[in-house]
DOKOL-662826 format. One line per field, with one value per residue: z, x, y of N, C-alpha, C in turn. Coordinates in Angstrom, 2 decimals, m for minus. Last residue first. Example, Ala and Ser with C-alpha at 12.3 -4.5 7.8 and 13.67 -1.06 7.14 Angstrom:
2
nc3 = 7.08, 7.80 .
nc1 = 12.85, 13.19 .
nc2 = m2.25, m5.69 .
cac3 = 7.14, 7.80 .
cac1 = 13.67, 12.30 .
cac2 = m1.06, m4.50 .
cc3 = 7.87, 7.80 .
cc1 = 12.90, 13.20 .
cc2 = 0.03, m3.30 .
end
This chain:
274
nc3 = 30.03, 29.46, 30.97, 30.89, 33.84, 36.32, 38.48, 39.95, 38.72, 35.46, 33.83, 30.87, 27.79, 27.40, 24.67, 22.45, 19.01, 15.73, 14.83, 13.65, 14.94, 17.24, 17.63, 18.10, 19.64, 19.96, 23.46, 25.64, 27.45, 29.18, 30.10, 33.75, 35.55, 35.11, 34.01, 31.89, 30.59, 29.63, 27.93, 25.94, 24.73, 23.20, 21.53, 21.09, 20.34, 17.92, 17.93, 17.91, 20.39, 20.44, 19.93, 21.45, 24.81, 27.33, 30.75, 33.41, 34.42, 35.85, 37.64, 39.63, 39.34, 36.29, 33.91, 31.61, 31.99, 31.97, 30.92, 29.81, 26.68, 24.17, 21.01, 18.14, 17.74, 21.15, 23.45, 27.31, 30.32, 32.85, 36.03, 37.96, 38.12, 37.19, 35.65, 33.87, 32.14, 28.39, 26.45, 24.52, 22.12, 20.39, 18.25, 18.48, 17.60, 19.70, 22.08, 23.96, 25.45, 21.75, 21.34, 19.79, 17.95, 19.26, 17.26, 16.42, 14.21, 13.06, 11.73, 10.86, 11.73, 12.18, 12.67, 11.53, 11.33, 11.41, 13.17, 15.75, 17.92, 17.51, 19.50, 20.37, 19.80, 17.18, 16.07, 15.94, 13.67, 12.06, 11.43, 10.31, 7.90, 6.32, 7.53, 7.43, 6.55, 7.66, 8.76, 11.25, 9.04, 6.89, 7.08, 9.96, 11.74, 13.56, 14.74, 15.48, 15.12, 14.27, 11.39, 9.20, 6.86, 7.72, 8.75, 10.88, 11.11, 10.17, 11.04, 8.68, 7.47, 4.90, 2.81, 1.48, 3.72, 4.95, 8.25, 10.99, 12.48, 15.91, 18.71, 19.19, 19.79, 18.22, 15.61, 15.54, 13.14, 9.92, 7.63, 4.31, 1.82, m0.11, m3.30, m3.50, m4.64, m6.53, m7.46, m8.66, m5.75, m3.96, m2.19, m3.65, m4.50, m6.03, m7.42, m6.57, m7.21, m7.94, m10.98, m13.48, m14.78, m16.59, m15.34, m14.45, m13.36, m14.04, m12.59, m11.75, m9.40, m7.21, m7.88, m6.82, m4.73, m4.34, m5.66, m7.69, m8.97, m9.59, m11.24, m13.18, m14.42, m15.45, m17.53, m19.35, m19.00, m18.91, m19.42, m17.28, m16.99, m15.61, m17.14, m19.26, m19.39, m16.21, m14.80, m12.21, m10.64, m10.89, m10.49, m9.41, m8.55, m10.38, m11.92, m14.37, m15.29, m16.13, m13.24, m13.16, m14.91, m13.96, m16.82, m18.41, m21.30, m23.59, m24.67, m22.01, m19.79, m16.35, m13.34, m12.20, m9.30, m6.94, m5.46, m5.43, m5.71, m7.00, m9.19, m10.45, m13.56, m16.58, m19.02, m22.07, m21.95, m22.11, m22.81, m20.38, m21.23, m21.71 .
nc1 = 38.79, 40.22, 39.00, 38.72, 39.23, 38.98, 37.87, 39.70, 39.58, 38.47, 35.05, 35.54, 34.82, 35.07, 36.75, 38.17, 40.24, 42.13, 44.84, 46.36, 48.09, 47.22, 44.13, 40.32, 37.73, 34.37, 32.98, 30.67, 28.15, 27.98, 30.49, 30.53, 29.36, 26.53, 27.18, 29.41, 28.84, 26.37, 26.65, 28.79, 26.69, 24.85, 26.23, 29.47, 33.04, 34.48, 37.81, 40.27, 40.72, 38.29, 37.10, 36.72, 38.83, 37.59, 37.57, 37.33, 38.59, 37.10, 37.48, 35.62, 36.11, 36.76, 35.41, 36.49, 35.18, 32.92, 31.56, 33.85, 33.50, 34.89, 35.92, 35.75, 33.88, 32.45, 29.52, 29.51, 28.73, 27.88, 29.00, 30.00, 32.37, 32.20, 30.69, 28.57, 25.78, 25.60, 25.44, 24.89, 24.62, 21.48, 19.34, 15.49, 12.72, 9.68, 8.20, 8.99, 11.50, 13.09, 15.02, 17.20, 20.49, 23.90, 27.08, 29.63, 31.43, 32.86, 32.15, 31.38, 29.48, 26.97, 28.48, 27.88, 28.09, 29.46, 27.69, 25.96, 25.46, 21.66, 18.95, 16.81, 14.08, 13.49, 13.64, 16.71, 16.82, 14.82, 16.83, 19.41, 17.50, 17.21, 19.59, 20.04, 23.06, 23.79, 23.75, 21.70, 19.59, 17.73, 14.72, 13.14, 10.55, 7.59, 4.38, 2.12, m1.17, m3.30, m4.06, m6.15, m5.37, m2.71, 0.19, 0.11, m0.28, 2.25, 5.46, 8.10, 11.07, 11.44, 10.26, 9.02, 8.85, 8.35, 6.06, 5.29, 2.23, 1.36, 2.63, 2.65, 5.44, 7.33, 5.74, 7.56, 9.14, 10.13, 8.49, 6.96, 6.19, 3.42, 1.81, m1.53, m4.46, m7.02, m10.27, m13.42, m16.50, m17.69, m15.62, m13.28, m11.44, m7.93, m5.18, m2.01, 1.31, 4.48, 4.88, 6.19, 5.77, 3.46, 2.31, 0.27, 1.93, 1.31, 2.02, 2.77, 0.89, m0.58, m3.35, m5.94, m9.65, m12.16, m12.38, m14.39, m13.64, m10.78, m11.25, m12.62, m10.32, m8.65, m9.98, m10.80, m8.49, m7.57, m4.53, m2.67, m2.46, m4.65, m6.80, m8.98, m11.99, m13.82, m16.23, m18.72, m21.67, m24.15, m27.68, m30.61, m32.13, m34.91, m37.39, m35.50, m32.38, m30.58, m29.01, m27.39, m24.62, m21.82, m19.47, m16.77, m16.34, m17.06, m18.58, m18.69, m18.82, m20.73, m21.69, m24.79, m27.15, m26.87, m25.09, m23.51, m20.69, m19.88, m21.97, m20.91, m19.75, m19.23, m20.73, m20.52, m21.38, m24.41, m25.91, m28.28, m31.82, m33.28 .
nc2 = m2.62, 0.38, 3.63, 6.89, 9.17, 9.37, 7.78, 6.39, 4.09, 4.95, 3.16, 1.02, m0.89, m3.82, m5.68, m8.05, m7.37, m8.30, m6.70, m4.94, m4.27, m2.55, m4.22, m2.92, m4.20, m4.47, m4.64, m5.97, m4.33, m1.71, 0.06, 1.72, 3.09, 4.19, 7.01, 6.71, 4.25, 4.75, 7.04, 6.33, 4.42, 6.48, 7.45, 5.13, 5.42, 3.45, 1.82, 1.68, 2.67, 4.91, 8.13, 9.89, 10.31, 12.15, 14.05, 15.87, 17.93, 20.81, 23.43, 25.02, 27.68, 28.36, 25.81, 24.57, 21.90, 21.64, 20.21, 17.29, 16.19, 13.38, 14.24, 15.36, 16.98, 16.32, 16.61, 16.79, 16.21, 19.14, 18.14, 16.35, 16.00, 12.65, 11.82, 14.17, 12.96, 13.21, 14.89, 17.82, 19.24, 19.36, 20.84, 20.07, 20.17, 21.31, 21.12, 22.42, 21.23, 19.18, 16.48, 16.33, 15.09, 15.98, 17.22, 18.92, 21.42, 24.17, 27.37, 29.55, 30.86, 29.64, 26.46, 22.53, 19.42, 16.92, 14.15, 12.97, 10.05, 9.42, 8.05, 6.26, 6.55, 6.12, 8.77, 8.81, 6.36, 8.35, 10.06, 8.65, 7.55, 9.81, 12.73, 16.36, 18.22, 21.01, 23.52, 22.74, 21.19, 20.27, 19.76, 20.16, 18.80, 18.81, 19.08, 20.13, 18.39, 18.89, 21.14, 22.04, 20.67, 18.09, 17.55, 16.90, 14.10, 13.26, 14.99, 15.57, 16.46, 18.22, 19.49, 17.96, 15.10, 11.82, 11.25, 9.40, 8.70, 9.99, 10.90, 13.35, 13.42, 11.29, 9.60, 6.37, 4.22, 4.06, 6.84, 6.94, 8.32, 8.12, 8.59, 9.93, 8.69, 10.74, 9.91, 9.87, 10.10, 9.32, 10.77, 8.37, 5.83, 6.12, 5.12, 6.25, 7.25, 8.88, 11.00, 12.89, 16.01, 17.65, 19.43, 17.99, 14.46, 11.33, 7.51, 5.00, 3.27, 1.20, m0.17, 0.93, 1.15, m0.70, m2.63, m2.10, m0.46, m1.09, m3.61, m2.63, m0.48, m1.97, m3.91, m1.70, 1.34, 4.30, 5.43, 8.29, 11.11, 11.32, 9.53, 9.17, 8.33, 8.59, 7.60, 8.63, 9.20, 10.11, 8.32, 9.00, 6.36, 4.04, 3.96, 2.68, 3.75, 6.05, 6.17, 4.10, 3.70, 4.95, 4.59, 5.24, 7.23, 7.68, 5.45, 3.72, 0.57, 0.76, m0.28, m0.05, 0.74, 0.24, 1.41, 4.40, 3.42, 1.57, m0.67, m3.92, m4.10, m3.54, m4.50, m4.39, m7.49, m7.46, m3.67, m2.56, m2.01, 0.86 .
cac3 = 31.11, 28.68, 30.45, 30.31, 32.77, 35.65, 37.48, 40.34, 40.09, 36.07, 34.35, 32.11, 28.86, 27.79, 25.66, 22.56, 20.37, 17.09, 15.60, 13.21, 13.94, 15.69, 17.78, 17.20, 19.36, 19.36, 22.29, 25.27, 26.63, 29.48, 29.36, 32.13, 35.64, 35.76, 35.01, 33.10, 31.09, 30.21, 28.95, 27.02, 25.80, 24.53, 22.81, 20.64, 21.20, 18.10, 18.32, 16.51, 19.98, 21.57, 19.32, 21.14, 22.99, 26.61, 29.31, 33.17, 33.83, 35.61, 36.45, 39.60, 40.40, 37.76, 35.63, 32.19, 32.41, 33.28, 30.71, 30.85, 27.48, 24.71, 22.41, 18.37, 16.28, 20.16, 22.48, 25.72, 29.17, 31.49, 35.49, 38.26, 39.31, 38.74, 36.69, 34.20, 33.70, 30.00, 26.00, 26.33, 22.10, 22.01, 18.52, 18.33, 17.50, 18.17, 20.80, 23.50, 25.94, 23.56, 21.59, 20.83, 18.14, 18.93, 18.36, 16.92, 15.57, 12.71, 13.04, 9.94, 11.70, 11.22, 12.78, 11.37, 11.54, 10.46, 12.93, 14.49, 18.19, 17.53, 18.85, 20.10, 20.85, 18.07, 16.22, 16.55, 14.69, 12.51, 11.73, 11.37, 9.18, 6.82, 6.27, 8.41, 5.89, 7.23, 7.25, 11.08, 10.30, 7.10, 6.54, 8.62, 11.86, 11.82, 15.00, 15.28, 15.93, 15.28, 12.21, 10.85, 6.89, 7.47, 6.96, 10.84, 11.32, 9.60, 11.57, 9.72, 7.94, 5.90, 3.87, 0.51, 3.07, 4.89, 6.77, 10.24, 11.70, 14.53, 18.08, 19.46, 20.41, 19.88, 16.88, 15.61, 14.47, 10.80, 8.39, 5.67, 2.43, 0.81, m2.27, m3.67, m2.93, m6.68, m6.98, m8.48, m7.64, m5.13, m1.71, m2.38, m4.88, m5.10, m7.78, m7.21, m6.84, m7.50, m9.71, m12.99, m13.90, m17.15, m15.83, m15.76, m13.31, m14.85, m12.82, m12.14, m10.31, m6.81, m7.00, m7.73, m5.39, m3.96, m4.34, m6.67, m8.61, m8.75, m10.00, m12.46, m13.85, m14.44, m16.12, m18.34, m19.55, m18.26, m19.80, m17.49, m18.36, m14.74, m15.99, m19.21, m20.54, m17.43, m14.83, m13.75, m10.66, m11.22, m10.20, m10.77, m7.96, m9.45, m9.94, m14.08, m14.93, m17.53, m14.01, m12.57, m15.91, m13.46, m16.05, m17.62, m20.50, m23.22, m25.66, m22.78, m20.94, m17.89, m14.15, m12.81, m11.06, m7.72, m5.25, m5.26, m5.31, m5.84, m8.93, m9.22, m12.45, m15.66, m17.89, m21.57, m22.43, m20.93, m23.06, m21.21, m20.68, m22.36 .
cac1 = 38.38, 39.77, 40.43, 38.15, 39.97, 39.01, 37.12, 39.97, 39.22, 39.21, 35.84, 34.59, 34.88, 34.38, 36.97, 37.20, 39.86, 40.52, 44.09, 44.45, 48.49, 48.01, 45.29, 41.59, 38.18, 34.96, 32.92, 32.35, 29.04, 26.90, 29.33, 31.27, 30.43, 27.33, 25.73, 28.84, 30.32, 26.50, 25.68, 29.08, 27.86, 24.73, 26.13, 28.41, 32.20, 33.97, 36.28, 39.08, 41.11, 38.79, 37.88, 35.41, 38.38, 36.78, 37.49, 37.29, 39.55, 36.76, 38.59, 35.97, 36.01, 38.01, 35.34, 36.72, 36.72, 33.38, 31.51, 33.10, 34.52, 34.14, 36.06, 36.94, 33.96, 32.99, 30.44, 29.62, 29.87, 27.81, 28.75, 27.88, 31.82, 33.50, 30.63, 29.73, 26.14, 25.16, 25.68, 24.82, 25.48, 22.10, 20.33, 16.97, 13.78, 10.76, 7.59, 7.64, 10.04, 12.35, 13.21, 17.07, 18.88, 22.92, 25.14, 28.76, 30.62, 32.27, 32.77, 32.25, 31.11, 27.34, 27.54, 28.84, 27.25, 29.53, 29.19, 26.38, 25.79, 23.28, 19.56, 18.02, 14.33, 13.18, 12.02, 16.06, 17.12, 14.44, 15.82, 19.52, 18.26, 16.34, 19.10, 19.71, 21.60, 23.88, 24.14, 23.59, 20.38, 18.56, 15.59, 13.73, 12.14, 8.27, 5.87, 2.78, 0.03, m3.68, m3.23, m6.45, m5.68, m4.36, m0.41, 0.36, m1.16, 1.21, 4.24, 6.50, 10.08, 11.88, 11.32, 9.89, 8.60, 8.91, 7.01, 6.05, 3.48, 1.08, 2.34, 1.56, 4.71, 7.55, 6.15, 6.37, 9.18, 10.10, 9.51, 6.60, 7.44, 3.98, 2.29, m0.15, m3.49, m5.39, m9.09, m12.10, m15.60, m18.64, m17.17, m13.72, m13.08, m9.17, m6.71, m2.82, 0.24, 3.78, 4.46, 6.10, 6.56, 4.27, 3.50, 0.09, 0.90, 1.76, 1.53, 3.57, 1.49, 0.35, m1.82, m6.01, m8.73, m12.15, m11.70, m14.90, m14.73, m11.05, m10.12, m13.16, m11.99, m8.01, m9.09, m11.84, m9.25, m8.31, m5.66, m3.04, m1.83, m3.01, m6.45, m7.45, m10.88, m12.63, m14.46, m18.31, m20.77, m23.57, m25.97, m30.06, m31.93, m33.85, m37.37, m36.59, m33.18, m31.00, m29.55, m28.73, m26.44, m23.39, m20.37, m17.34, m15.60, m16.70, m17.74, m19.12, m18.48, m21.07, m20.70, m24.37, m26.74, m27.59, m24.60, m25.02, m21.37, m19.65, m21.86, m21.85, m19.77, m18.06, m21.54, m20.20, m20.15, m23.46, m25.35, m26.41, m30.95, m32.63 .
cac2 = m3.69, m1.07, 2.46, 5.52, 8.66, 11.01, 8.45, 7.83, 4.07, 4.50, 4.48, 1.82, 0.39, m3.05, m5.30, m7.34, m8.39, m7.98, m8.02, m5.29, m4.98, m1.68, m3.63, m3.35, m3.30, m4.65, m3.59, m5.99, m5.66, m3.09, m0.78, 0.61, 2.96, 2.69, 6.43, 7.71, 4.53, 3.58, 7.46, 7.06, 3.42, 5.36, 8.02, 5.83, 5.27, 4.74, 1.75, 1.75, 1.19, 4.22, 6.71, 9.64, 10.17, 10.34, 13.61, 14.38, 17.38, 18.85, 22.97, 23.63, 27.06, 28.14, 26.80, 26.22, 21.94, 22.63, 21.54, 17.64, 17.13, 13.82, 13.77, 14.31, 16.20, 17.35, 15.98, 17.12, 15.67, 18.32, 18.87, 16.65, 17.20, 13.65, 10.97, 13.85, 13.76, 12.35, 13.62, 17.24, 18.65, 19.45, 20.55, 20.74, 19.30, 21.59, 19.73, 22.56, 21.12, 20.30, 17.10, 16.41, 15.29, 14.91, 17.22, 17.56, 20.82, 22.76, 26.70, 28.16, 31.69, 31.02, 27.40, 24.28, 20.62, 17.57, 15.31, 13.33, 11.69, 8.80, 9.46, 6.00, 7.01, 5.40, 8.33, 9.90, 6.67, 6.77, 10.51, 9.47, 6.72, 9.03, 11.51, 14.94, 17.29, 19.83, 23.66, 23.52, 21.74, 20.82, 18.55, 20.47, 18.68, 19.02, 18.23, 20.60, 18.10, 18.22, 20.01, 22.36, 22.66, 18.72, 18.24, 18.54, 14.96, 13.02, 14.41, 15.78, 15.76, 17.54, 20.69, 18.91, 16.08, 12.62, 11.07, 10.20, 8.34, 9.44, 8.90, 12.79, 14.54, 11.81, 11.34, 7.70, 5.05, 4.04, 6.52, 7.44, 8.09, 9.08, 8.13, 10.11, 9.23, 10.06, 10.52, 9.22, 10.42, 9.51, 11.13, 9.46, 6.26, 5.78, 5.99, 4.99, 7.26, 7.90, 10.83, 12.08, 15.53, 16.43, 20.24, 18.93, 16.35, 12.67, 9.16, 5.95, 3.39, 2.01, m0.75, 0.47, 1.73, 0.93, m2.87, m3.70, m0.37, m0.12, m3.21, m3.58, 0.06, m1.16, m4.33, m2.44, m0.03, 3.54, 5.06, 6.68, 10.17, 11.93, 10.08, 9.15, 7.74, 9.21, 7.89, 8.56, 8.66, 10.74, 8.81, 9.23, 7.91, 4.68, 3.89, 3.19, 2.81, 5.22, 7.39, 3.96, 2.98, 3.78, 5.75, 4.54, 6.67, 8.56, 6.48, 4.31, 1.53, 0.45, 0.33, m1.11, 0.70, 0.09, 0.40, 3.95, 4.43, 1.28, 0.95, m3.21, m4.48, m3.99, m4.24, m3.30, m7.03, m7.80, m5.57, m2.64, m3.07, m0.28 .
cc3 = 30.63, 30.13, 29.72, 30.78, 32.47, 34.28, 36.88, 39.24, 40.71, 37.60, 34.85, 32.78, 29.82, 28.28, 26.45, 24.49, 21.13, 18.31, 16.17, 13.48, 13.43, 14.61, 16.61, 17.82, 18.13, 18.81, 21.32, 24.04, 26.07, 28.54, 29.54, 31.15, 34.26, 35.37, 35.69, 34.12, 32.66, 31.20, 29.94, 28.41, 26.15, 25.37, 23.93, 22.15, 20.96, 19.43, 18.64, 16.59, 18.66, 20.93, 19.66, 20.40, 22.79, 24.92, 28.48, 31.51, 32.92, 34.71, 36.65, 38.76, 40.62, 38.59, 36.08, 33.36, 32.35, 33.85, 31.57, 30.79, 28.84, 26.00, 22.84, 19.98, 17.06, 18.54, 21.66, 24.80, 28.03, 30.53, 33.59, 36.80, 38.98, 39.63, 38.06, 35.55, 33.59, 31.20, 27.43, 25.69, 23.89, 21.71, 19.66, 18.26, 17.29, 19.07, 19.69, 21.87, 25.03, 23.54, 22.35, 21.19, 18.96, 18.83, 17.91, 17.37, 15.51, 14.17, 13.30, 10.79, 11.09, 11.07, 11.68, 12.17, 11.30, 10.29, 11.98, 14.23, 15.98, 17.75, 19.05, 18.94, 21.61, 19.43, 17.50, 17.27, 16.01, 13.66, 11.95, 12.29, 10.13, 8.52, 7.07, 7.24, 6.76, 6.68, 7.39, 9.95, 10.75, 8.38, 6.66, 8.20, 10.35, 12.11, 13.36, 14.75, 15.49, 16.23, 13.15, 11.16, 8.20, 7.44, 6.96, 9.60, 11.75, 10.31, 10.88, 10.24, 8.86, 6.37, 4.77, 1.34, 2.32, 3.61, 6.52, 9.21, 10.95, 13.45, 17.14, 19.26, 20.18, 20.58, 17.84, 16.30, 14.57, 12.09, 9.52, 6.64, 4.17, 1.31, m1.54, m2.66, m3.57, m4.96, m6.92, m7.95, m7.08, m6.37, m3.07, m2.54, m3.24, m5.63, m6.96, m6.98, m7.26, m6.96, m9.09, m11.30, m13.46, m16.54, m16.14, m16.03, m14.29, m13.92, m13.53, m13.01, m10.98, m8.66, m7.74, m6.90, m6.28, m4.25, m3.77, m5.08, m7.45, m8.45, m8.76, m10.85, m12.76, m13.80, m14.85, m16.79, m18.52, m19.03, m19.14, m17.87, m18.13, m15.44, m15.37, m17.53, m19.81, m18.04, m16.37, m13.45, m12.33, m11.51, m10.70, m9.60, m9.33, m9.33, m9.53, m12.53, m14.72, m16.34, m15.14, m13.06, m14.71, m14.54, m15.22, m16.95, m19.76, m22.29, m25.09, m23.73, m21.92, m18.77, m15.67, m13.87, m11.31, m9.04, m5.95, m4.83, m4.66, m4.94, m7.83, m9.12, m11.31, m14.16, m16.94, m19.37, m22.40, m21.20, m22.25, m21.50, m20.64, m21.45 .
cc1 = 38.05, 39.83, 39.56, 39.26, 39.09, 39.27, 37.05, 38.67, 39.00, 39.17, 36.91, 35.68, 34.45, 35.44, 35.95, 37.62, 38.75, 40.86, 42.79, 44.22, 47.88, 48.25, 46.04, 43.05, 39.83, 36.09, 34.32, 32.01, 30.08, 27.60, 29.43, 30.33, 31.35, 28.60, 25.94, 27.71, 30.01, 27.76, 26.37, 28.34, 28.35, 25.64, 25.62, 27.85, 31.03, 32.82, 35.67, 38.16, 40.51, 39.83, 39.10, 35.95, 36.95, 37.48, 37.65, 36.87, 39.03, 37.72, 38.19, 37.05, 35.86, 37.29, 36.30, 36.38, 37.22, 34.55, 32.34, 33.24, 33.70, 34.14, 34.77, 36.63, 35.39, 32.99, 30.91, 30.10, 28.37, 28.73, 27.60, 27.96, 30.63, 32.70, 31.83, 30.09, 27.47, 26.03, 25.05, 24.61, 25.56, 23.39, 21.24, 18.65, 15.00, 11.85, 9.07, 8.11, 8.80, 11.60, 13.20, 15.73, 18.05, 21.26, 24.64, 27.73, 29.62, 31.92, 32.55, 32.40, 31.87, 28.76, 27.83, 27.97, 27.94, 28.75, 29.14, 27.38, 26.16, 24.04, 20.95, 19.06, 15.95, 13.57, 11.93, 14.29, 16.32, 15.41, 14.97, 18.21, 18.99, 16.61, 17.98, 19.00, 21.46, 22.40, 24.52, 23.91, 21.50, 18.76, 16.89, 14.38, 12.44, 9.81, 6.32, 4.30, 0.82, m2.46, m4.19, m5.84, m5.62, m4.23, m1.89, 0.26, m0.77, m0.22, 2.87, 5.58, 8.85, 11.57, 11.59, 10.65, 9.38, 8.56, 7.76, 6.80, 4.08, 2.39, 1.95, 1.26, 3.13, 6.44, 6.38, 6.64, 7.50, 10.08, 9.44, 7.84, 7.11, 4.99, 3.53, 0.52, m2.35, m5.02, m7.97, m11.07, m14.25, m17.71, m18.01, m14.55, m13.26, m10.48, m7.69, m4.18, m0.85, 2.12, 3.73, 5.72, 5.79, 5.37, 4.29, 0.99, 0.92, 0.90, 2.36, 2.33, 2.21, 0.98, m1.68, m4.39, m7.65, m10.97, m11.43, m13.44, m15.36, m12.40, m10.46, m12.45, m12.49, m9.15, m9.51, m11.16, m10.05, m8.77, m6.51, m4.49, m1.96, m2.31, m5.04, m7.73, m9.49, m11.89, m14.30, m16.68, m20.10, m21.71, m25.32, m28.39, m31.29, m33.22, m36.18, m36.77, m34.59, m32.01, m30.91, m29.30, m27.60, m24.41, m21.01, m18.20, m16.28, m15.71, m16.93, m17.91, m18.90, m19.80, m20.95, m23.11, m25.21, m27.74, m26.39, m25.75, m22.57, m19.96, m21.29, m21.53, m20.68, m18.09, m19.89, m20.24, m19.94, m21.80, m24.35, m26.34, m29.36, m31.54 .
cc2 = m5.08, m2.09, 1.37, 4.78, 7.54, 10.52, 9.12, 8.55, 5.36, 4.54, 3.69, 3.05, 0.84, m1.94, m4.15, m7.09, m7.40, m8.65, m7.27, m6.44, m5.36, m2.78, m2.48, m2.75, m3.65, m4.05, m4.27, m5.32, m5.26, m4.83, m1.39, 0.65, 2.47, 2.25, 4.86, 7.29, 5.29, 3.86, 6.16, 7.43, 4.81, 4.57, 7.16, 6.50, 6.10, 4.94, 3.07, 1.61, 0.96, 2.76, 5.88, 8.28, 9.81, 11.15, 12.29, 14.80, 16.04, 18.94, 21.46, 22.59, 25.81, 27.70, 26.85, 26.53, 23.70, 22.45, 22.48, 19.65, 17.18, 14.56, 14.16, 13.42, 14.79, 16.51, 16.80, 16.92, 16.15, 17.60, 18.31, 17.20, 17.31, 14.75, 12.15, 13.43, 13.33, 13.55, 13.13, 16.24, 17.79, 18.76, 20.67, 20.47, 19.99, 20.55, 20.32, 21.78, 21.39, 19.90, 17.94, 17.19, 15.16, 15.88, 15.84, 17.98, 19.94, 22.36, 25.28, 27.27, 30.51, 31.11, 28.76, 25.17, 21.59, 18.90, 15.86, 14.70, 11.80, 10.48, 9.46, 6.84, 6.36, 5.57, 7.52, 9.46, 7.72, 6.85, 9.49, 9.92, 7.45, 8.19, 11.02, 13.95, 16.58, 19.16, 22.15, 23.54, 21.66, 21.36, 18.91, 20.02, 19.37, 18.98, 18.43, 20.39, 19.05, 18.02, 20.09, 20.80, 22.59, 20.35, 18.43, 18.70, 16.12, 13.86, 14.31, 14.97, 15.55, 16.63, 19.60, 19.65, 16.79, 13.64, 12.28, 10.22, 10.11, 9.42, 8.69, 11.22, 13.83, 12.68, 11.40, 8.80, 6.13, 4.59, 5.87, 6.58, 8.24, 7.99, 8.52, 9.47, 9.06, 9.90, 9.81, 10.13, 10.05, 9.56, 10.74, 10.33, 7.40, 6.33, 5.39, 5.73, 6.45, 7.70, 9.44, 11.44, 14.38, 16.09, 18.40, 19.42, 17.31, 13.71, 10.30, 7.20, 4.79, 1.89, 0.98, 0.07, 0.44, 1.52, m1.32, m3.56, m1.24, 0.30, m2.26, m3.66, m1.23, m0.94, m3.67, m3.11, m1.01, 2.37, 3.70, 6.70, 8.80, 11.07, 10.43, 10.02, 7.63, 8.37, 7.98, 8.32, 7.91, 10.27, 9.56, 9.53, 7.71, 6.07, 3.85, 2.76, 3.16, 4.08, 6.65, 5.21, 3.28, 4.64, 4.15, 5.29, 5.96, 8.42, 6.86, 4.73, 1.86, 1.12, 0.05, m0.29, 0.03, 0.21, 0.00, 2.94, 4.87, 2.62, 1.18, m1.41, m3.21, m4.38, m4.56, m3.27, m5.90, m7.51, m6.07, m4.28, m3.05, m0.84 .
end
């Protein structure tokens, strides 16, 4: 028997020969019920992850292979973003994912974010492809979104507020090893006097080797210049050519602006305003 046209919601996007139909039960293909066709199997459900299915929602997702993006239930009745695709034959959910400007440093696929942090889209398969994960916590701090975009784009700010075991507070910037983990480096650039490392603190910035007796570097950088906070890139700029590259916005004591580059002093042991 023929479906009357008023049950008939549209092409089987399965078989692509029988003909979506509502039932009692819920939506099935009518090619099973034909004569000389395969028999489908393809079906949806009244209710799904607490959304009821009506003709709308079915025509939607039969003709465009999934549905918009809506508010979901899991069996423990917690709420969830997600919309209903068609995958090998039957319906399913893609949950939706937070994924972050920028790409892996280690293989170039996107990166979202997770219950421990953040990962590389191809290290959630059973058999990754990539290894790349950052934890959402390090030094007993929180790394946010926009610290970790930062970091993606290959413009890693210095950050403050870390600790170690002993309480001990301290700066770093985010910093790719050799084998693909994301660590914490406080090395900012080459120190322009003895070669050594400038490092950042919560206040300055130090050349490593102001302890060597055999060399005692003296060369050091507030990190807050005129109310101006110097980022890591205008210290790399300072150290490697001498200044930055544009005038930096700075303030008197009487909160006049005015603007002024940094660079080294002739003797290079000192910033000045240029």
């Amino acid at each position: 028997m023929e479906p009357t046209e008023s049950k008939v919601l549209g092409r089987c996007p399965v078989c692509g020969e029988g003909n979506i139909i509502r039932t009692e039960h819920g939506y099935c293909c009518d090619a099973r019920k034909q004569a000389g066709s395969k028999k489908c199997g393809f079906i949806i459900h009244n209710k799904h992850h607490g959304i009821e299915f009506d003709d709308s929602l079915v025509r939607k997702l039969i003709t465009d292979g999934s549905t918009e993006e809506m508010t979901m239930w899991n069996v423990n009745g917690q709420p969830f973003q997600a919309r209903f695709i068609i995958v090998n034959g039957k319906v399913d959910v893609e949950i939706k994912s937070h994924y972050l400007q920028g790409r892996c440093p280690v293989c170039g696929g996107r990166v979202l974010k997770t219950g421990k942090g953040y990962a590389c889209e191809n290290s959630i398969p059973q058999d990754p492809l990539c290894k790349f994960h950052v934890p959402g916590i390090l030094g007993n701090r929180k790394i946010t979104d926009s610290e970790m975009e930062d970091f993606l784009s290959g413009n890693a700010q210095v950050l403050d507020g870390f600790s170690n075991g002993d309480g001990k507070v301290f700066s770093s910037v985010l910093t790719l090893a050799d084998d693909g983990r994301v660590v914490l480096d406080s090395k900012i650039a080459v120190c322009p006097v003895c070669g050594g490392d400038i490092r950042v603190s919560p206040t300055a910035f130090n050349c490593s080797n102001y302890s060597n007796p055999d060399i005692n570097c003296k060369f050091m950088s507030w990190r807050n210049i005129a109310g101006h906070m110097i980022t890591r890139q205008e210290m790399v700029e300072i150290c490697e050519e001498g200044q930055t590259r544009e005038p930096l916005v700075m303030y008197k004591n009487n909160g006049a602006v005015f603007y002024k580059r940094l660079a080294l002093s002739e003797d290079k042991k000192k910033i000045v305003k240029v």
